[in-house]
N, C-alpha and C positions, 0 to 999 in steps of 0.2 A: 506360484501365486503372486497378483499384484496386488500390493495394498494402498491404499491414498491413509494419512495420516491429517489430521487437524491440528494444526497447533499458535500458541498466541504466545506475542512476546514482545518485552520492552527492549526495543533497541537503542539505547543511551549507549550500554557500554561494547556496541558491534560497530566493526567499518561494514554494515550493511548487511543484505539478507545470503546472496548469490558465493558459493564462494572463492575465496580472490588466495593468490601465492602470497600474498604480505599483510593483510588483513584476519584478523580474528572477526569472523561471520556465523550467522543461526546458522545456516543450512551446514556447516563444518562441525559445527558444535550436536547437530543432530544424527549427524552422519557418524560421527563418534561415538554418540551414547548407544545408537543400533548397534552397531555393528560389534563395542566390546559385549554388547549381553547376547549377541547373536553367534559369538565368536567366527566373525566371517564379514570378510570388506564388504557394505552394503552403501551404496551410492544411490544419493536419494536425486529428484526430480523436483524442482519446485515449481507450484502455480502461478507465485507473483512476486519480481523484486523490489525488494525495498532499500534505501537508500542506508546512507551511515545514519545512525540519529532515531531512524523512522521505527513507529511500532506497528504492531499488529494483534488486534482481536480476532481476526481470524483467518490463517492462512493454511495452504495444502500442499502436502508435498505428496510424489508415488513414489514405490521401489519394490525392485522383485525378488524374491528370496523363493528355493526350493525349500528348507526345513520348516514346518508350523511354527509359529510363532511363539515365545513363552509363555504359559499361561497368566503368568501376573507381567505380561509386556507393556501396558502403561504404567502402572507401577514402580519399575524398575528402572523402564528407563527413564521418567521423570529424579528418581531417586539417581543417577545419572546425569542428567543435564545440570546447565548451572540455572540458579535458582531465578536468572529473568528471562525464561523461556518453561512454558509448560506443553506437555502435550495431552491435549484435551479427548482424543478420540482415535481408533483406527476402523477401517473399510475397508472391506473387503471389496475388490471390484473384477469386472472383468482383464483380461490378458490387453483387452485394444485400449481400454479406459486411458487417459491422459490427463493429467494436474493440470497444465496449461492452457493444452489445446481444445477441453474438452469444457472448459470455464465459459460463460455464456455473457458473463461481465463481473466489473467488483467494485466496490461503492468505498468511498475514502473520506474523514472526513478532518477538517481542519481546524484549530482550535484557537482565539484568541482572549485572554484575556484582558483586563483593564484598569487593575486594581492589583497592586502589590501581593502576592498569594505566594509563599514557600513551597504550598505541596503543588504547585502548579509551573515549577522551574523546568520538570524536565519532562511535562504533557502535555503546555500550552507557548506560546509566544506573548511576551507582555508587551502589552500595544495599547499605549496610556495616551494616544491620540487620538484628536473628535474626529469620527469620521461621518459620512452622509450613507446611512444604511438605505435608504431607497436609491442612491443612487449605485451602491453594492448592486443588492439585487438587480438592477438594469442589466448590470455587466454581467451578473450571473448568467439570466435570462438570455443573453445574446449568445451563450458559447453553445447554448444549445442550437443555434440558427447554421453555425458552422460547420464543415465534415474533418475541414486539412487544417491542424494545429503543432505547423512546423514551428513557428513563433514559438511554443510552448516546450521544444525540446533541447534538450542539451546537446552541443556538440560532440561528436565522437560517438555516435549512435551510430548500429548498424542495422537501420530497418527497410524496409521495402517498401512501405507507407505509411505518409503521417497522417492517414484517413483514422477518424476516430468516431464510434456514435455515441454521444453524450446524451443520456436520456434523461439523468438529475443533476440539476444543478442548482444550486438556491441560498441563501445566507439565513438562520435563524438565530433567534435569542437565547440561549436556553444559560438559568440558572446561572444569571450575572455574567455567562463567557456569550462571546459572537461566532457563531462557529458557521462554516461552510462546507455545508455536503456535494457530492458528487459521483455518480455512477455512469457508468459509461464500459463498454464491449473492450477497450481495450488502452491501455493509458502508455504515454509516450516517456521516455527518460528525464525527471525532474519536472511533468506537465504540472501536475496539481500545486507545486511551489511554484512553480510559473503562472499559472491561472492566479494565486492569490495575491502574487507577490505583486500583480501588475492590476489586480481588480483593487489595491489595497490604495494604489494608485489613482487611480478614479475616485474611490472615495474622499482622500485627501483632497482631492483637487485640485490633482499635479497632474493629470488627466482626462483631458473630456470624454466622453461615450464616445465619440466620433473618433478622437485620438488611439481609443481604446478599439473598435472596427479596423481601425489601418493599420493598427499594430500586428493586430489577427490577420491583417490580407495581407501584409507585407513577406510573410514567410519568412521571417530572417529574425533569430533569437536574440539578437542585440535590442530588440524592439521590447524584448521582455524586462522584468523583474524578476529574476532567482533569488533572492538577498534574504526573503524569510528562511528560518529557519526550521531545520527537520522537526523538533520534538515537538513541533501542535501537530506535525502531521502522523495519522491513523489508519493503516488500511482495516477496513470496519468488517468487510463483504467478500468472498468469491462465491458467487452459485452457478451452480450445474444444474445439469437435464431434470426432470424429476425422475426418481427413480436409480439413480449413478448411484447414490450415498444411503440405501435402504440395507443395507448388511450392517448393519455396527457391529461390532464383534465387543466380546467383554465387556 
């Protein structure tokens, strides 16, 4: 049987989601909790990676095991995991089903705040300068005009294209933080801290709209800003076909 799992997690204390021979990672840390209550090395699949730093409200891994599963299997293996990683759900799906490939896009969203906050150290970015929120949103609006957001990626990528389709993109207010959403088919290595970190640019007005187009067409990551940091960033979204994720079990 294949199953997809659902799970959410704060990554402050992981080098990232994927995982790595020198980093302590979610996907390690899940593959672990299966597999001691499964008694049997279970090697999971995940739908989307996240960086060191970065969280997630909701993300999907597969993996395929011949024995049924335990009957109290969330349960346990939550009671299992360390306590900033939950797992929220499992599915049943077909044999061809795919976490990654089978993902249709996933929506991210970025958080900054503006005002001194404690409980907002390791969820948001404190960002105590004026910026021009309309001129935010410009640069928003223009990433959806673009397909190739090489600019946007970190070196040492191994992809086939930096084609991407951006379908949201926008900057809101919400409840005193400035947050920037964004969805999109498929997102490139460190894109979404690249998108902010150089729209954050514009706003200050260390950037023109114009500066900010030739950055984007120049294809060359030097042109970008990486420099924010991981914990305002949230992967919020993966969705699938309808109908993938209609088995919930337990």
């Amino acid at each position: 049987m294949r199953y997809f799992i659902e799970v959410a997690y704060k990554g402050t204390q992981f080098g990232g989601f994927q995982i790595q021979d020198t980093a302590h990672t979610v996907q390690a840390e899940i593959d672990r909790a299966i597999s001691l209550l499964m008694r049997e090395k279970v090697e999971t699949t995940g739908s989307s990676r996240t960086d060191a730093g970065v969280h997630a409200l909701q993300n999907f891994l597969h993996f395929d095991i011949a024995q049924p599963l335990h009957p109290q299997f969330i349960y346990k293996v939550n009671a299992i995991l360390s306590r900033d990683i939950v797992l929220k759900q499992v599915y049943a799906v077909s044999d061809e089903a795919h976490s990654r490939f089978d993902a249709l896009n996933r929506a991210y969203k970025y958080t900054l705040y503006t005002q001194k906050d404690p409980f907002m150290q390791d969820r948001g970015y404190f960002y105590p300068y004026s910026l021009d929120f309309d001129l935010l949103q410009e640069a928003a609006g223009i990433l959806k005009t673009y397909e190739n957001f090489m600019t946007f990626s970190k070196r040492n990528t191994q992809v086939r294209t930096y084609n991407c389709n951006i379908m949201e993109s926008a900057w809101t207010k919400e409840d005193g933080h400035i947050v920037y959403r964004v969805r999109a088919n498929r997102f490139l290595r460190g894109m979404v801290r690249g998108m902010v970190g150089t729209m954050l640019r514009v706003g200050r007005g260390k950037l023109t709209i114009e500066g900010f187009r030739k950055a984007i067409e120049m294809r060359d990551c030097t042109y970008a800003d990486f420099a924010v940091p991981p914990q305002g960033l949230f992967l919020m979204q993966v969705a699938y076909p309808s109908g993938l994720l209609d088995k919930g079990i337990f």
